[in-house]
C-alpha positions as CSV (number, residue, x, y, z in Angstrom):
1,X,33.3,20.5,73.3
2,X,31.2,22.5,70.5
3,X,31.7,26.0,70.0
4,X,29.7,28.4,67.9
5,X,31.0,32.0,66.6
6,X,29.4,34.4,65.2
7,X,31.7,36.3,62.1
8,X,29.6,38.9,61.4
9,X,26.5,40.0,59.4
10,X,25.1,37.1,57.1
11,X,24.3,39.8,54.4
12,X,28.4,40.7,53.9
13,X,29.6,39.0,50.8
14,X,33.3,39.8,51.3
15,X,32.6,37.4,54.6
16,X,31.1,35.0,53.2
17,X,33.4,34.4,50.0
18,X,36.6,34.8,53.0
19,X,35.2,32.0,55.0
20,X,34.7,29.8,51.9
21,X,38.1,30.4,51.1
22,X,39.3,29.7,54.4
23,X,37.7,26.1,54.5
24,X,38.6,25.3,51.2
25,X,42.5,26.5,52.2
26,X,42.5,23.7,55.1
27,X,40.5,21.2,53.1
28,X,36.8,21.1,54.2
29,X,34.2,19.4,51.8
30,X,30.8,20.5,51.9
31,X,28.0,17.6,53.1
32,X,25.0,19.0,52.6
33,X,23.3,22.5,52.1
34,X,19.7,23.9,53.3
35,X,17.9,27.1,52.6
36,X,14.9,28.4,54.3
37,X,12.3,30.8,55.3
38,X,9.9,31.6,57.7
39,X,8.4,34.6,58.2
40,X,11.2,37.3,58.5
41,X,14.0,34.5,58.8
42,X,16.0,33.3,56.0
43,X,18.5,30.6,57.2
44,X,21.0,28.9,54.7
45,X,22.5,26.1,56.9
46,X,25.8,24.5,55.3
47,X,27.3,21.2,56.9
48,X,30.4,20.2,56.4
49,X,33.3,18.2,57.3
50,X,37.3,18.9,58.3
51,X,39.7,16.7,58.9
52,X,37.1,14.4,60.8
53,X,35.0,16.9,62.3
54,X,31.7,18.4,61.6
55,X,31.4,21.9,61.4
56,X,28.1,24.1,60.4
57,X,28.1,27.2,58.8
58,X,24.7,29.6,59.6
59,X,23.3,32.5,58.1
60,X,20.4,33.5,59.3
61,X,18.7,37.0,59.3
62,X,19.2,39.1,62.6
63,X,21.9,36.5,63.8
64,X,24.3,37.0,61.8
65,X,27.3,34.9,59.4
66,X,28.0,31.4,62.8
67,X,30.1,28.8,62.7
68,X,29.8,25.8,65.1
69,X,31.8,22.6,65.6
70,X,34.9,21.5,67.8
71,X,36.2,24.2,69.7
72,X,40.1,23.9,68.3
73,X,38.6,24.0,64.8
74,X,36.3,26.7,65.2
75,X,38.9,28.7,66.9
76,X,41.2,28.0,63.9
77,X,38.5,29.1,61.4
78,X,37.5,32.2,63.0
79,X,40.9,33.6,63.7
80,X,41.8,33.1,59.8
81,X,38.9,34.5,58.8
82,X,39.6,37.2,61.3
83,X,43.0,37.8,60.0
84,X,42.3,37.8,56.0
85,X,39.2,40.3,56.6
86,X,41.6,42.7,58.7
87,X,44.2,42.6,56.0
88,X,42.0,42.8,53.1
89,X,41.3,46.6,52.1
90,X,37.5,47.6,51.7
């Protein structure tokens, strides 16, 4: 079942740069990457895959930093990421 989480604000770069680090530590490649904008909106939408499964990485303005895919993964993912931004000193 898919599962989407939202990190945290897309404009933080310190979340951004942990969750690439994160994917990169368990092996994901990146598939393909979109940027776009409409209005107000500005969406970068990053699709990737991990150890057989698809997972895509949002930012988009007002929503915030999401990640979406299998449910074990994304739980995975977001509880690293979770864990390396609470240990890492601002």
């Amino acid at each position: 079942m898919a599962r989407t989480v939202i990190l945290g604000p897309e404009y933080d770069p310190h979340l951004l740069a942990t969750v690439k680090k994160v994917l990169r530590q368990l092996g994901a490649s990146v598939e393909s990457r979109n940027w776009s904008i409409a209005g107000s909106q500005e969406i970068e939408t990053v699709q990737a895959q991990l150890a057989g499964q698809e997972i895509t990485i949002e930012a988009e303005t007002y929503i915030g930093l999401s990640i979406t895919g299998d449910e074990l993964t994304i739980g995975e993912i977001s509880e690293r990421v979770r864990q390396t931004t609470q240990s890492t000193p601002t």
